[in-house]
C-alpha positions, 0 to 999 in steps of 0.5 A: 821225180819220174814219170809215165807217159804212156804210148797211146795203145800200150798195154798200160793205155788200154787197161787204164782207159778200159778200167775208166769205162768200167768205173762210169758204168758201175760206179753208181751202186744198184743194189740187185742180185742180177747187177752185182752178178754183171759187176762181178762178171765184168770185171773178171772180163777185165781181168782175163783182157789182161792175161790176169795181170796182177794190177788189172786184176788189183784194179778190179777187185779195188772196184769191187770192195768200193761197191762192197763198202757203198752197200756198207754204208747204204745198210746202216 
């Protein structure tokens, strides 16, 4: 089976790193109008870092539907 290993500050290093810090500090929902515009804000940050490659933007927009899915859930 291959694998990866990716060099400390490639393209794929930093993506995967800077999309840890952006899960930790979003991970936990806050349900408010103001904080779902900086989710929003952030990851489209995110994506345009990463020239709106279509895996960082698929890693945003995967965090997104996780926070969607949360208030789901909350609602019921």
């Amino acid at each position: 089976m291959a694998s990866a290993k990716f060099e400390k500050n490639s393209f794929y290093w930093r993506l995967f790193a800077e999309y840890y810090t952006l899960c930790q500090a979003y991970w936990q929902l806050e349900d408010t109008d103001e904080w779902w515009e900086e989710v929003i804000g952030k990851c489209k940050e995110f994506s345009a870092r990463y020239e709106n490659d279509a895996f960082a933007k698929g890693l945003a927009d995967a965090l997104v539907r996780k926070l969607e899915e949360d208030k789901k859930r909350k609602s019921r």
